[in-house]
N, CA and C atoms as a LAMMPS dump frame, in Angstrom:
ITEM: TIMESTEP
0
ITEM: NUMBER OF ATOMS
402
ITEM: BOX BOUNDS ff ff ff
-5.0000000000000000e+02 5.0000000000000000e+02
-5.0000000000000000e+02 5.0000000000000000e+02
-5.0000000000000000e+02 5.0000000000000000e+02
ITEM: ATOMS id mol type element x y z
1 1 1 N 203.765 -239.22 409.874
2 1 2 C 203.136 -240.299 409.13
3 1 3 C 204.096 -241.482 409.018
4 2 1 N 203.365 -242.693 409.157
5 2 2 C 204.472 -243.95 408.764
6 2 3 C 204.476 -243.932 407.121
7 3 1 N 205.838 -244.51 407.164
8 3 2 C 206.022 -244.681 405.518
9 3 3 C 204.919 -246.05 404.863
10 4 1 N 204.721 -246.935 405.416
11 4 2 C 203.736 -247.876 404.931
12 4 3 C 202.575 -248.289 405.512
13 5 1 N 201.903 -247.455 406.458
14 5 2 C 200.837 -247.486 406.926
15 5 3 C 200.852 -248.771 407.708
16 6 1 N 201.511 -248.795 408.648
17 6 2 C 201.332 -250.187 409.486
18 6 3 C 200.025 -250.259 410.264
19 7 1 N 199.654 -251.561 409.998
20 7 2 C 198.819 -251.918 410.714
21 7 3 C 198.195 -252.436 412.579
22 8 1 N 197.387 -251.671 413.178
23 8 2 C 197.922 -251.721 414.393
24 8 3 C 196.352 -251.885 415.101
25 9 1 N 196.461 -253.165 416.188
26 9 2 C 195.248 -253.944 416.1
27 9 3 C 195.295 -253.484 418.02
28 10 1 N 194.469 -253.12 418.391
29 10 2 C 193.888 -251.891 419.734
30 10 3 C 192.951 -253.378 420.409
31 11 1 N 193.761 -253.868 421.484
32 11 2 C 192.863 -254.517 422.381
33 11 3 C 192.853 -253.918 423.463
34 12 1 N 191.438 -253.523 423.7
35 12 2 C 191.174 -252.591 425.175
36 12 3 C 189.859 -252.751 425.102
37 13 1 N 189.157 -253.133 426.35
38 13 2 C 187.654 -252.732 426.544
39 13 3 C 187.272 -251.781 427.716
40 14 1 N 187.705 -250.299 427.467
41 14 2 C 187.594 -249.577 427.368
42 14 3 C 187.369 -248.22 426.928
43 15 1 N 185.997 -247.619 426.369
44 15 2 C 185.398 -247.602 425.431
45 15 3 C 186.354 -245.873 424.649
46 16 1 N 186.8 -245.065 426.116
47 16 2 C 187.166 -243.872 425.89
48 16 3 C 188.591 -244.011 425.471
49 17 1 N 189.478 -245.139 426.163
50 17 2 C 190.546 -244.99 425.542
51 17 3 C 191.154 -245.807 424.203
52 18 1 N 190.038 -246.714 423.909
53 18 2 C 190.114 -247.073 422.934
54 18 3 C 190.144 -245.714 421.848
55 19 1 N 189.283 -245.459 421.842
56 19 2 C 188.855 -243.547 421
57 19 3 C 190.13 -243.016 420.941
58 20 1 N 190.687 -242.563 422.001
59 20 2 C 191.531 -241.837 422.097
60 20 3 C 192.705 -242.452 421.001
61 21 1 N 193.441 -243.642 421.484
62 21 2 C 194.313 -244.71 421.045
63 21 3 C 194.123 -244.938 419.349
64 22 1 N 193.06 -244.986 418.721
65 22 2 C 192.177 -244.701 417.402
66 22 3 C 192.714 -243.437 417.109
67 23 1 N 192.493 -242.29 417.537
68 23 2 C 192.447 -241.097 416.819
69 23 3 C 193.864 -240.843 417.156
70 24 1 N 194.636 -240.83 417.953
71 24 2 C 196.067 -240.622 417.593
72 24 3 C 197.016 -241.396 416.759
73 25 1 N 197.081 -242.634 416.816
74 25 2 C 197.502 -243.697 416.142
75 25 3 C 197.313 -243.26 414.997
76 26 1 N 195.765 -242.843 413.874
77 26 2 C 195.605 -242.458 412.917
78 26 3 C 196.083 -241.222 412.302
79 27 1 N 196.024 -240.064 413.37
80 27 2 C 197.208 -239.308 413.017
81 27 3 C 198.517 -239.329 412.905
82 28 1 N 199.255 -240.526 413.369
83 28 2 C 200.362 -241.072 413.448
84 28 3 C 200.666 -241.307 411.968
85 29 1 N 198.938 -241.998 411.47
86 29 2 C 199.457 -242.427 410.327
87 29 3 C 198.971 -243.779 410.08
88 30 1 N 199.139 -244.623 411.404
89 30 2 C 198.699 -245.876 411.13
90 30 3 C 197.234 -246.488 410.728
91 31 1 N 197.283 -247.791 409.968
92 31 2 C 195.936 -248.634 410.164
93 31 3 C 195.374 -248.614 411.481
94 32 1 N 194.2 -248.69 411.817
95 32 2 C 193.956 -249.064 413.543
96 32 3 C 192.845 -249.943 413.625
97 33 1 N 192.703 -251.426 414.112
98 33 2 C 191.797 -251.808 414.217
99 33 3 C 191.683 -252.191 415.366
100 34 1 N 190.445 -252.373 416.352
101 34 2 C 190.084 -252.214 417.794
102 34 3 C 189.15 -253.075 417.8
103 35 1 N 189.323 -254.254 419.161
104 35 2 C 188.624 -255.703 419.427
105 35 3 C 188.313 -255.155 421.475
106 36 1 N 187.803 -255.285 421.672
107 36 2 C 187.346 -255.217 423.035
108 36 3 C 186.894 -256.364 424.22
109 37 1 N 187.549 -257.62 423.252
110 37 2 C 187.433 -258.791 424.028
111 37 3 C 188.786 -259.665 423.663
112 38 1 N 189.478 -260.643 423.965
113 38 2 C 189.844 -261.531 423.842
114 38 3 C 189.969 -262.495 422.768
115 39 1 N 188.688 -262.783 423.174
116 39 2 C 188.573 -263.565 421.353
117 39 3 C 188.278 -262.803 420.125
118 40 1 N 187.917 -261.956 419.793
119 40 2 C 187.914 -260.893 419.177
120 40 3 C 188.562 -260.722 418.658
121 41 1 N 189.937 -260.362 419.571
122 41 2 C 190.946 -260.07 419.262
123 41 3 C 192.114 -261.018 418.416
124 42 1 N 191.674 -262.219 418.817
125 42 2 C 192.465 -263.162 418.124
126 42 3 C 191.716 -263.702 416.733
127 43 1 N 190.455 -263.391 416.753
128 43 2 C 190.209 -263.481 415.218
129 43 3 C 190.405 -262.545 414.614
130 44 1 N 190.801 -261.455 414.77
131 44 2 C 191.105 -260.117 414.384
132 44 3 C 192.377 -260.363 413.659
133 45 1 N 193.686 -260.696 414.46
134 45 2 C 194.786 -260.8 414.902
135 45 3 C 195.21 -261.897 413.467
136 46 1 N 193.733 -263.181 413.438
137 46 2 C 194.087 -264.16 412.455
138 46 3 C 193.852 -263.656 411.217
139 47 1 N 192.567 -262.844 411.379
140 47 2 C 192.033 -262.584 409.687
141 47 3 C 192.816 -261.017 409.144
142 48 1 N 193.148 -260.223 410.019
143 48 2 C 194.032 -258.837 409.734
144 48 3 C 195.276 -259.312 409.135
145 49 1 N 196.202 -259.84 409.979
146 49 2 C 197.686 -259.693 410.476
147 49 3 C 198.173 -258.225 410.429
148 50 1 N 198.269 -257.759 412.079
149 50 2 C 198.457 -256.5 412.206
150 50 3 C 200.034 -256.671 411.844
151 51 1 N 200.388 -255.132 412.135
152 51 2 C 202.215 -254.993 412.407
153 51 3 C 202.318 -255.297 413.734
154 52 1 N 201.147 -254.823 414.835
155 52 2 C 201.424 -255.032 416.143
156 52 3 C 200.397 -254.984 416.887
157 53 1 N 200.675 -255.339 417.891
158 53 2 C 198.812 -255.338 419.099
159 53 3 C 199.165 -254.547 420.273
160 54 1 N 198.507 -254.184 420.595
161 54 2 C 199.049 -253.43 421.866
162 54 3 C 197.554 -253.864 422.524
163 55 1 N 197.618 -254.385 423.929
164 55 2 C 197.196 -255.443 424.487
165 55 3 C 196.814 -255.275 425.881
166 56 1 N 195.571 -255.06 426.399
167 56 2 C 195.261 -254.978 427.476
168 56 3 C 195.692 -256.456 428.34
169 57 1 N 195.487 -256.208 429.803
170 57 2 C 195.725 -258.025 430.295
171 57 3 C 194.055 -257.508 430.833
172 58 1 N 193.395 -256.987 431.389
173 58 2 C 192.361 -257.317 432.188
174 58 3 C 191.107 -256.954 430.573
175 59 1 N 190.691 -258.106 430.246
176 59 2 C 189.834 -258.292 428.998
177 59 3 C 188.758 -259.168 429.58
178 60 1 N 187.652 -258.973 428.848
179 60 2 C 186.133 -259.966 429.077
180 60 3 C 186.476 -261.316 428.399
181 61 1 N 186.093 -262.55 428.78
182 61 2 C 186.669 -263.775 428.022
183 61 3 C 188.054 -264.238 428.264
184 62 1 N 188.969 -264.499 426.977
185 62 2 C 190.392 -264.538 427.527
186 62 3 C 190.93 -263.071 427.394
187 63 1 N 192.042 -263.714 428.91
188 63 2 C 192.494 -262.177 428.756
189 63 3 C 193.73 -261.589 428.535
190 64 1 N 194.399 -260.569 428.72
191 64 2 C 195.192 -260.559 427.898
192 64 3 C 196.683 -261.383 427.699
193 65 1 N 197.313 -262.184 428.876
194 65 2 C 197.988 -262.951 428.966
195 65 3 C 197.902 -264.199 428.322
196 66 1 N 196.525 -264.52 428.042
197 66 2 C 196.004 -265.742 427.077
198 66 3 C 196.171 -264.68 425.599
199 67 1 N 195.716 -264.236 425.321
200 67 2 C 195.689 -263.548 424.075
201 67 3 C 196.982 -263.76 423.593
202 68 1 N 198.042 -263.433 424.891
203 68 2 C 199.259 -263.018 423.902
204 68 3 C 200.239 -264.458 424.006
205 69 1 N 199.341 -265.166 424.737
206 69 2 C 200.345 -266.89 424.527
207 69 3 C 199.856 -267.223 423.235
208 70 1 N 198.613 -267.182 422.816
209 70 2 C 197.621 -267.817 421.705
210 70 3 C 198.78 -267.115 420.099
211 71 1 N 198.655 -265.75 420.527
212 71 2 C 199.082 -265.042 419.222
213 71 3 C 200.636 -265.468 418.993
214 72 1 N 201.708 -265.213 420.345
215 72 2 C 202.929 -265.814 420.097
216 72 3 C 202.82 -266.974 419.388
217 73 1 N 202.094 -268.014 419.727
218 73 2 C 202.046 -269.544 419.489
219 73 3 C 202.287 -269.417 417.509
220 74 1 N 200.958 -268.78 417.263
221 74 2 C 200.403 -268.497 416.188
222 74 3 C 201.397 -267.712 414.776
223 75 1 N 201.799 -266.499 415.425
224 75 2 C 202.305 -265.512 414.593
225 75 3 C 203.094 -264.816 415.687
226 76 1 N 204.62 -264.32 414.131
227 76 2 C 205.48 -263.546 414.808
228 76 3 C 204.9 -262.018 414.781
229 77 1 N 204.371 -261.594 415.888
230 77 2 C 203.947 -260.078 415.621
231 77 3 C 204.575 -259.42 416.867
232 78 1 N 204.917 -257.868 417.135
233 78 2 C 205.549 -257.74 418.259
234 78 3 C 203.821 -256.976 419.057
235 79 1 N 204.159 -257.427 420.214
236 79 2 C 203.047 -257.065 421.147
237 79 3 C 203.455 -256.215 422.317
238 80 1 N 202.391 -254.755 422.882
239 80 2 C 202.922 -254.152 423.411
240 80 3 C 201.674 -254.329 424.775
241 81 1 N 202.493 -254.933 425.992
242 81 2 C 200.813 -254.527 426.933
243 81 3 C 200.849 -253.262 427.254
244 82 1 N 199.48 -252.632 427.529
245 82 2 C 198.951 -251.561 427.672
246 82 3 C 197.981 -251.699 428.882
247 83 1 N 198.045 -251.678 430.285
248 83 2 C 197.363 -251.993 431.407
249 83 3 C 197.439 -251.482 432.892
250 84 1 N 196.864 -251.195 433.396
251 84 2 C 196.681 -251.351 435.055
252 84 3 C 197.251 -251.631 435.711
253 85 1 N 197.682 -252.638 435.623
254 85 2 C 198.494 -253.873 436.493
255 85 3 C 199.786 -253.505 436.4
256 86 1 N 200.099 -252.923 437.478
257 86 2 C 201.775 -252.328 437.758
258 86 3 C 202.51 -253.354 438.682
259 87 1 N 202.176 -254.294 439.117
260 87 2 C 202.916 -255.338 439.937
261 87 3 C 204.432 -255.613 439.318
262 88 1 N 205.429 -255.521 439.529
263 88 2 C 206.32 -256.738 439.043
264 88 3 C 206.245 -258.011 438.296
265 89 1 N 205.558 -258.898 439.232
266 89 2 C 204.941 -259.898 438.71
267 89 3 C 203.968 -260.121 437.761
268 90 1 N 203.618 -259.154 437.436
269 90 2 C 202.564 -258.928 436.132
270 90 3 C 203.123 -258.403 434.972
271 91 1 N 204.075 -257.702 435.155
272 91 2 C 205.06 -257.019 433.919
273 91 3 C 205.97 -258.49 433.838
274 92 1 N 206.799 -259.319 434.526
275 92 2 C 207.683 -260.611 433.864
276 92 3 C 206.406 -261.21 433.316
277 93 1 N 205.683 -261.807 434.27
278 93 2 C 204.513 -262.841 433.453
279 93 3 C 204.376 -262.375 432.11
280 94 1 N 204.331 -261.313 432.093
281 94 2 C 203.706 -260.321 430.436
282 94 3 C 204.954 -260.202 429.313
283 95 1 N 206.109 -260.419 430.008
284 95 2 C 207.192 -260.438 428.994
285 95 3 C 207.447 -261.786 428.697
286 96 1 N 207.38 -262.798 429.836
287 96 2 C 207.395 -263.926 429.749
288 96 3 C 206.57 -264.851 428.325
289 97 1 N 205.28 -264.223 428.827
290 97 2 C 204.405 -264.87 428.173
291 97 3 C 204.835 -264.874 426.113
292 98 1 N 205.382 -263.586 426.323
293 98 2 C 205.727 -263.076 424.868
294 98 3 C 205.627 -261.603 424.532
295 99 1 N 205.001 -260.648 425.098
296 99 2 C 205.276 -259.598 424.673
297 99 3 C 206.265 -258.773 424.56
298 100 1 N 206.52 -258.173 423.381
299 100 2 C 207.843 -257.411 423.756
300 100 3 C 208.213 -255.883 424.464
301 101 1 N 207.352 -255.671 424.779
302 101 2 C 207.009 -254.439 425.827
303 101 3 C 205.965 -254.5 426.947
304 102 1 N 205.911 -253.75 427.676
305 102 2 C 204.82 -253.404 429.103
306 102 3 C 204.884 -251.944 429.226
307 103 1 N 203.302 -251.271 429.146
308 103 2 C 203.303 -249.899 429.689
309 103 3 C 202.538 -250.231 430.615
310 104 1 N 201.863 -249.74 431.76
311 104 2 C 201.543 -249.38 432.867
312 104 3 C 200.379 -248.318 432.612
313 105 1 N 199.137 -248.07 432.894
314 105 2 C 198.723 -246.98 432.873
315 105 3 C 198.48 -246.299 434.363
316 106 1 N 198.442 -244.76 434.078
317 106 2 C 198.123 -243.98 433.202
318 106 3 C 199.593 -243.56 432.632
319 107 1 N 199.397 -243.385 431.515
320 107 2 C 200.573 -243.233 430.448
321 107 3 C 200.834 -241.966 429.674
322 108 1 N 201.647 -241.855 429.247
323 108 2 C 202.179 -240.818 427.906
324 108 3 C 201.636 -240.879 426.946
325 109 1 N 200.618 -240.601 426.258
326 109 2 C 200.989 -240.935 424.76
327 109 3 C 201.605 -240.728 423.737
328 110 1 N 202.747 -239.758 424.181
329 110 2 C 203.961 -239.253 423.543
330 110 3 C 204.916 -240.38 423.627
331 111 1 N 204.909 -241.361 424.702
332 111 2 C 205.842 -242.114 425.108
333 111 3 C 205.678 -243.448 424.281
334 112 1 N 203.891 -243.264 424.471
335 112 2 C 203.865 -244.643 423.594
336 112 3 C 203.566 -244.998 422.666
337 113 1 N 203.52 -243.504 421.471
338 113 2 C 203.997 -243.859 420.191
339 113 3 C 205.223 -243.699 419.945
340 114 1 N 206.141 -243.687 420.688
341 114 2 C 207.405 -243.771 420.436
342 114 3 C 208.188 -245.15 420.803
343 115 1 N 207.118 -245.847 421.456
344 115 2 C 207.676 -247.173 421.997
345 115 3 C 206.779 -248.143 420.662
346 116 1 N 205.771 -247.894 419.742
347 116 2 C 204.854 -248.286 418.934
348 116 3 C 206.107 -247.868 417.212
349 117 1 N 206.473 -246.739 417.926
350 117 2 C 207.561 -247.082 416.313
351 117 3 C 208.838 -247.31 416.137
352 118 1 N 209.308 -247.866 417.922
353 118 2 C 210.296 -248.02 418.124
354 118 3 C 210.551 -249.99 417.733
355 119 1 N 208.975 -250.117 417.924
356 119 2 C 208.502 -251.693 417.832
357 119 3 C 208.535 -251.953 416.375
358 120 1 N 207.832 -251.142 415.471
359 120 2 C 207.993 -251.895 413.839
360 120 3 C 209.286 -251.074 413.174
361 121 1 N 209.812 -250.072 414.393
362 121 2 C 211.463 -249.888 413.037
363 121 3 C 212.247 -251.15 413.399
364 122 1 N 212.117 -251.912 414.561
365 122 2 C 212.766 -253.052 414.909
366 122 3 C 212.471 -254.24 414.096
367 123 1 N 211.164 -253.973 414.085
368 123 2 C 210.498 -255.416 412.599
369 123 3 C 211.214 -255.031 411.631
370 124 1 N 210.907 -253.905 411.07
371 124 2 C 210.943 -253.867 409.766
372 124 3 C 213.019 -254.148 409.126
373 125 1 N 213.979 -253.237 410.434
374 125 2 C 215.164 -253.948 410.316
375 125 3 C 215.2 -255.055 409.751
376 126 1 N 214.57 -255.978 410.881
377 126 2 C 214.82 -257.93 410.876
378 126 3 C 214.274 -258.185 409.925
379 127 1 N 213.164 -257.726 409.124
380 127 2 C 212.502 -258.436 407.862
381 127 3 C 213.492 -257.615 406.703
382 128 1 N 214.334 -256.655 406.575
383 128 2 C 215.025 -256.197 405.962
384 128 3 C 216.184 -257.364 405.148
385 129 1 N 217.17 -257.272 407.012
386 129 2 C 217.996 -258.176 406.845
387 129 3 C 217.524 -259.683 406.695
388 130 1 N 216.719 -260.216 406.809
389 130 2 C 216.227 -261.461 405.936
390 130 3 C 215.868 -261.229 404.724
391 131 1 N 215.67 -260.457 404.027
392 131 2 C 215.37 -260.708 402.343
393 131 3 C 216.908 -260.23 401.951
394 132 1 N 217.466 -259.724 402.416
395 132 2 C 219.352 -259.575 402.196
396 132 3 C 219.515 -260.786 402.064
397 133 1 N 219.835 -261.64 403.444
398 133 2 C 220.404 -262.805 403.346
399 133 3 C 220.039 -263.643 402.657
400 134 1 N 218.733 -263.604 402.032
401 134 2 C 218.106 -264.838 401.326
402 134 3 C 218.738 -264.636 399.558
């Protein structure tokens, strides 16, 4: 279980692994909320404020490389892609753009809740040491 129930916002339009991604996450512990488009996701993203998104790139509307320029722009949240697209050039573009991780599917999901709480023990550090320093 997480100690504060972080909140964790599921962009995939994909209907089974969304499910899946839902029901483990929640046994994890976490909030989970799930957008299956693009824009969706970024009103989600505005009216939630997750701890984190984990982020398809191939989405209906914008997709996920727009999603995650829009949200960087917007809010500091850490973003994890979650996708298909194993190119090289699709993993820099995707770090580039702002995310702070890339998985590849088909995946672990042992691996990638460990890369999901490896992402908010890293937040939660940095928001630590800022209410120190202040």
């Amino acid at each position: 279980m997480t100690a504060s129930n972080d909140k964790v916002l599921v962009v995939e339009d994909e209907p089974s692994l969304i499910e899946t991604l839902d029901y483990t996450l929640r046994r994890q512990g976490y909030d989970v909320i799930t957008a299956t488009d693009g824009r969706k996701a970024l009103e989600l993203a505005r009216i939630q404020r997750p701890d984190l998104i984990i982020l398809d790139i191939m989405l209906p509307g914008l997709d996920g490389f727009e999603v995650c320029r829009i949200v960087r722009q917007e809010m500091n949240v850490p973003i994890l892609m979650l996708t298909a697209r194993t190119e090289e050039v699709d993993k820099v573009v995707g770090l580039e753009m702002g995310a702070d991780d890339y998985m590849t599917k088909p995946f672990s999901m042992r691996e990638l809740t460990a890369r999901v709480k490896a992402l908010l023990r890293r937040v939660r550090i940095d928001r630590e040491e800022v209410a120190a320093s202040a």
